[in-house]
C-alpha positions as a LaTeX table, in Angstrom:
\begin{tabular}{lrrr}
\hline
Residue & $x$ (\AA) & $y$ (\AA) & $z$ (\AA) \\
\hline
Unk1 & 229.50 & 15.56 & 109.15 \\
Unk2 & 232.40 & 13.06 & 109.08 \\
Unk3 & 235.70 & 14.05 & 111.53 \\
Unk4 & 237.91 & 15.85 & 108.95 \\
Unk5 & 235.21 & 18.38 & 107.81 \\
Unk6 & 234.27 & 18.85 & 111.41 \\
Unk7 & 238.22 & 19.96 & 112.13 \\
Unk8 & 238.12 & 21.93 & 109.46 \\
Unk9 & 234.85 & 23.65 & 110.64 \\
Unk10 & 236.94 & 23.83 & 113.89 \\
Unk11 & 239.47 & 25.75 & 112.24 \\
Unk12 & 237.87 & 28.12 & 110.09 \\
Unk13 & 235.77 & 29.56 & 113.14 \\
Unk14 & 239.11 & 29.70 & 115.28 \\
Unk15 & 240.44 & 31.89 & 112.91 \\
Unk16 & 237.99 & 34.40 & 112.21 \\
Unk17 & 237.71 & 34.65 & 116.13 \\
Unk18 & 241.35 & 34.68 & 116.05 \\
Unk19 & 241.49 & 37.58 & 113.55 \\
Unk20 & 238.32 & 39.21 & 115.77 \\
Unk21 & 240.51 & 39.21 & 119.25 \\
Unk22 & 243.57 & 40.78 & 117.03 \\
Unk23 & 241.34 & 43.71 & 115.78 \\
Unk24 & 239.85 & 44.22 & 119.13 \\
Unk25 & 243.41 & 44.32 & 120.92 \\
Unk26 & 244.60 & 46.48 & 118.20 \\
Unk27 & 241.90 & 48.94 & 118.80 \\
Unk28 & 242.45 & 48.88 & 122.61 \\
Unk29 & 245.94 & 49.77 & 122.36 \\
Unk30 & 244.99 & 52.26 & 120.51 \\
Unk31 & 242.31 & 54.01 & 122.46 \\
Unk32 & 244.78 & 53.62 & 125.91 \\
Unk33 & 247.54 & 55.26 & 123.79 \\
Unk34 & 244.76 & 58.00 & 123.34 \\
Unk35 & 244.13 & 57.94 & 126.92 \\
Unk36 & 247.46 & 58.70 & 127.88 \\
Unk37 & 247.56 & 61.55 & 125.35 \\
Unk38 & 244.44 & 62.82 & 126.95 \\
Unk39 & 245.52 & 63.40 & 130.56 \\
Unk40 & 247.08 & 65.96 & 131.61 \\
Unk41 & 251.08 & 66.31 & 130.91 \\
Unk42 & 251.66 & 67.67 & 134.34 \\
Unk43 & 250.26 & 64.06 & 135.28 \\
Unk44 & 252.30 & 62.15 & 132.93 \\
Unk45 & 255.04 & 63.92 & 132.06 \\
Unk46 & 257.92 & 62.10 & 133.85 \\
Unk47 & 256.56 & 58.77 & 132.22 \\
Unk48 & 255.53 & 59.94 & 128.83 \\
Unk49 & 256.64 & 63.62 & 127.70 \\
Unk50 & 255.38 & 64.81 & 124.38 \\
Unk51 & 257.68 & 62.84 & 121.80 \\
Unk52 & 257.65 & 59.35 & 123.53 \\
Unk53 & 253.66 & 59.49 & 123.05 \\
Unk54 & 254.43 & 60.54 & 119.38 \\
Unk55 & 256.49 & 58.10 & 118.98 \\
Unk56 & 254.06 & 55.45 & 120.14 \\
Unk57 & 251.34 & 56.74 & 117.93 \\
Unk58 & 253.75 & 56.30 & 114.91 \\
Unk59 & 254.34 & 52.78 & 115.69 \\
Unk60 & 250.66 & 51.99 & 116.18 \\
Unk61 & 249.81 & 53.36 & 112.82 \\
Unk62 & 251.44 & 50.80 & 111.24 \\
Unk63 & 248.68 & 48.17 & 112.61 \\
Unk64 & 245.74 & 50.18 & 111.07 \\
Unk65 & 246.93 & 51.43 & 107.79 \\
Unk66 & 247.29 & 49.39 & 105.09 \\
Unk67 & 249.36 & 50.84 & 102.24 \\
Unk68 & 248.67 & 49.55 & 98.00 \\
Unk69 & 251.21 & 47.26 & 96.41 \\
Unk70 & 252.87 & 46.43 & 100.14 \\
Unk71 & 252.80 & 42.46 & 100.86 \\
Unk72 & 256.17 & 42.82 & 103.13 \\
Unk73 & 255.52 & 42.88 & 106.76 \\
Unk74 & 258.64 & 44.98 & 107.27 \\
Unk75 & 257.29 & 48.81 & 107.88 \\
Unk76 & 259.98 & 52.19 & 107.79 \\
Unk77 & 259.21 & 55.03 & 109.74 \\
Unk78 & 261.23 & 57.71 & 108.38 \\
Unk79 & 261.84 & 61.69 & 109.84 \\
Unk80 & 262.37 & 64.59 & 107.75 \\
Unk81 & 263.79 & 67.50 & 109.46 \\
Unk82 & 264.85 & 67.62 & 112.79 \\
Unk83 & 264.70 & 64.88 & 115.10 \\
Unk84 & 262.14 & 65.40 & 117.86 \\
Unk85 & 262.12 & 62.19 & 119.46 \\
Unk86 & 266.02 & 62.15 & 120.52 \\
Unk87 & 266.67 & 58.43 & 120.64 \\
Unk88 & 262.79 & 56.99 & 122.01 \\
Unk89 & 261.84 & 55.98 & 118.02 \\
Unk90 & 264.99 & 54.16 & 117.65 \\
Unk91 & 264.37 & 52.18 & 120.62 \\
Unk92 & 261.14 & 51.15 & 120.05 \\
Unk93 & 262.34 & 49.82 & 116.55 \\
Unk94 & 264.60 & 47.87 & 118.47 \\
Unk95 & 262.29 & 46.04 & 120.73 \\
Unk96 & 259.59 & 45.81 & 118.68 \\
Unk97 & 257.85 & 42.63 & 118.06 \\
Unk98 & 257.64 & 40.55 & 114.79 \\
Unk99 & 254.44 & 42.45 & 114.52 \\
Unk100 & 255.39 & 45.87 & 114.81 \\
Unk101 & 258.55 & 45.51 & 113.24 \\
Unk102 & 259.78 & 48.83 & 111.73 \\
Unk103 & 262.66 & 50.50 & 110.56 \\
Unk104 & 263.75 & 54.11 & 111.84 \\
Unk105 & 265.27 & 56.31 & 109.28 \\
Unk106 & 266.56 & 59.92 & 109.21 \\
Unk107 & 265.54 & 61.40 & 105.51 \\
Unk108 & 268.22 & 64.48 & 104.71 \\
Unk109 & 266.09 & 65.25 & 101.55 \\
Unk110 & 262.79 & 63.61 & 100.21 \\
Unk111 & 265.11 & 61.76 & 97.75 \\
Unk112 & 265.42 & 59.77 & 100.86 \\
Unk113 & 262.11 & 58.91 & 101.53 \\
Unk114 & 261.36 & 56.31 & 98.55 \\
Unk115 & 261.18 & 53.23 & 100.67 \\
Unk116 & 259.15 & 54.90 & 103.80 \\
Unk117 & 255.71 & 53.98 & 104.22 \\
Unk118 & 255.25 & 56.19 & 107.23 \\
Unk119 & 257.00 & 59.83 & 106.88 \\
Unk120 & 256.97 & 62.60 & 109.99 \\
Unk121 & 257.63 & 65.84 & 108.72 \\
Unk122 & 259.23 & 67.67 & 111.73 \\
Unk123 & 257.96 & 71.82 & 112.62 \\
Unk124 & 261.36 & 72.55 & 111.51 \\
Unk125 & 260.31 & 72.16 & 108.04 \\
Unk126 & 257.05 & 74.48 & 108.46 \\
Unk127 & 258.95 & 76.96 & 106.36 \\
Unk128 & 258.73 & 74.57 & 103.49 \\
Unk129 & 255.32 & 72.57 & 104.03 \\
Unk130 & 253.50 & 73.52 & 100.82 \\
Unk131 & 256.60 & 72.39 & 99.02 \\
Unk132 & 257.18 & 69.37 & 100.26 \\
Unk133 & 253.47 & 68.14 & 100.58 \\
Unk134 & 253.65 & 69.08 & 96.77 \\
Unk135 & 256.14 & 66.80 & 95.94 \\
Unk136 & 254.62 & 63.83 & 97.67 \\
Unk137 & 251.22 & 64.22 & 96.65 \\
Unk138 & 251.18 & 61.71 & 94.16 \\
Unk139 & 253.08 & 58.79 & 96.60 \\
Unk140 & 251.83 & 56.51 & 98.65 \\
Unk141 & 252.94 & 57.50 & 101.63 \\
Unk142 & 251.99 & 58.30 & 104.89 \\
Unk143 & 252.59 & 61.99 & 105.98 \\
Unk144 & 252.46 & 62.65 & 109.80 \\
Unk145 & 253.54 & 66.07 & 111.54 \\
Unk146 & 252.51 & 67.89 & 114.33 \\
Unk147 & 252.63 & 71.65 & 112.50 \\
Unk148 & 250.02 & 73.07 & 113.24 \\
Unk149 & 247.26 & 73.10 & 110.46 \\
Unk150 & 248.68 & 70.35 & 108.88 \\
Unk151 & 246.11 & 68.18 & 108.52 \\
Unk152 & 244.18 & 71.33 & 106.48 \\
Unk153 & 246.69 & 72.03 & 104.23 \\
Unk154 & 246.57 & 68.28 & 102.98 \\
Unk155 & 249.02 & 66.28 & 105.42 \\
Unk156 & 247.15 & 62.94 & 106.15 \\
Unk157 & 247.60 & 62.71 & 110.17 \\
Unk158 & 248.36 & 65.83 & 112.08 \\
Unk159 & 249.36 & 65.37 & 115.41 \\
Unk160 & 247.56 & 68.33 & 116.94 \\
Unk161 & 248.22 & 69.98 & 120.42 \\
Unk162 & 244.94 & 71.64 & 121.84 \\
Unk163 & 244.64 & 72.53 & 125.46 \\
Unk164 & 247.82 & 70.90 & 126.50 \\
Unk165 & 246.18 & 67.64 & 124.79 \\
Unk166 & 246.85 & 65.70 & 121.76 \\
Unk167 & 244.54 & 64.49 & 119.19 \\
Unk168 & 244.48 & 62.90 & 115.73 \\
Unk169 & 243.21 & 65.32 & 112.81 \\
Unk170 & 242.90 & 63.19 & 109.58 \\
Unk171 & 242.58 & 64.18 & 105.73 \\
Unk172 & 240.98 & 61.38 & 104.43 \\
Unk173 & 240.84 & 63.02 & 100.74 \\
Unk174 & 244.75 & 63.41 & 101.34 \\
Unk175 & 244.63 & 59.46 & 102.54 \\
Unk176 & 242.23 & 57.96 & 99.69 \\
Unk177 & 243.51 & 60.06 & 96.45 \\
Unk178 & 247.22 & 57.77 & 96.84 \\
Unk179 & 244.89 & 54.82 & 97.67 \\
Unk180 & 246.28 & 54.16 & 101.54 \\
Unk181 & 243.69 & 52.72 & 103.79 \\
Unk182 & 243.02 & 53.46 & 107.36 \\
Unk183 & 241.32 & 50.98 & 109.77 \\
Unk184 & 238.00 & 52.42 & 110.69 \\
Unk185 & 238.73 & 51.66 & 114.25 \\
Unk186 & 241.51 & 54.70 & 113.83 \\
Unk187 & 239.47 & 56.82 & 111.84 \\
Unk188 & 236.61 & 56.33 & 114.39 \\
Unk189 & 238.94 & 57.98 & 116.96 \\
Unk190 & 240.11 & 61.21 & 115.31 \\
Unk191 & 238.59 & 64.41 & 114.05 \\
Unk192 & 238.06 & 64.05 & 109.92 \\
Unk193 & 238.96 & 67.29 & 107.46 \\
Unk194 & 239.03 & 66.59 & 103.86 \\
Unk195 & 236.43 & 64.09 & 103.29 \\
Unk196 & 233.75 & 61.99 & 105.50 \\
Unk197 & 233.99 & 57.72 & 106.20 \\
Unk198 & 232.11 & 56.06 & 103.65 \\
Unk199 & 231.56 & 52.29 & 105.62 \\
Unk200 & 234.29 & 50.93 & 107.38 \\
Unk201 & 237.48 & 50.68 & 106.07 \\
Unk202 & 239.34 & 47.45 & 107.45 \\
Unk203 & 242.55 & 46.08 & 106.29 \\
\hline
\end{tabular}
């Protein structure tokens, strides 16, 4: 093997181990963001109430989904309804690394909502969930709430509360019928309505 094909040997296998250390570290983050949703919020409170773990959940979405027709690395995270998170989602858009980086944006109507890849539908717009899920079924976008049964009634993510403990509840028929795809390494870590894996599903 003369020297340049050697370097580019070199190179090749550096970045598939590259892009094996990146999947790895995405999927620890995610599984100690789970962790800290796990314990108990009498524990954990003063560091992390409810919304701030939300919050952080939203953001790490955007490293495991993978939405059709997107080739910009530029993500929005949008809220419809009232604002949960007070200022914490802002902030995080505001340190967030070249990675992660995401716009925050309050959505008065779902007129709003055409340039959101990631959109949490606050409980103040339980009310009008059938709607609204409706109206976006056909998008490709990526509906998060924490009302409860969400997930059932064809929300993709619901951020459930059980036992003063939050969990992931995914719809993957909700997910796959607008063509969004979830890393498996998410998927693996949730409870599935809707639809069962078929193989992993890595961006």
């Amino acid at each position: 093997m003369n020297s340049s094909k050697f370097v580019e040997t070199l190179l090749v296998k550096r970045s598939v181990v590259s892009r094996q250390r990146c999947s790895q570290l995405q999927a620890v983050c995610l599984i100690t963001t789970f962790l800290f949703c796990l314990l108990s919020p009498n524990a954990f409170a003063r560091k992390a109430p409810e919304y701030q773990l939300k919050a952080n959940f939203l953001v790490h979405f955007l490293d495991f989904v993978k939405w059709p027709n997107s080739n910009s690395d530029d993500k929005t995270i949008c809220i419809l309804g009232r604002n949960p998170f007070n200022n914490y989602l802002q902030e995080l858009a505001s340190f967030a690394s070249n990675k992660q980086k995401f716009v925050m944006k309050y959505a008065a109507t779902l007129n709003d909502t055409q340039d959101c890849h990631i959109l949490f539908i606050s409980r103040s717009e339980t009310k009008h969930l059938n709607q609204i899920l409706a109206k976006l079924a056909s998008r490709p976008l990526l509906t998060v709430s924490d009302i409860v049964r969400f997930a059932a009634n064809s929300g993709m993510i619901e951020l459930a509360s059980k036992s003063s403990k939050t969990k992931l509840i995914i719809n993957l028929n909700a997910v796959r019928s607008v063509d969004i795809k979830l890393n498996s390494n998410l998927i693996d870590l949730a409870q599935v309505v809707g639809g069962q894996q078929k193989g992993k599903t890595d961006k």
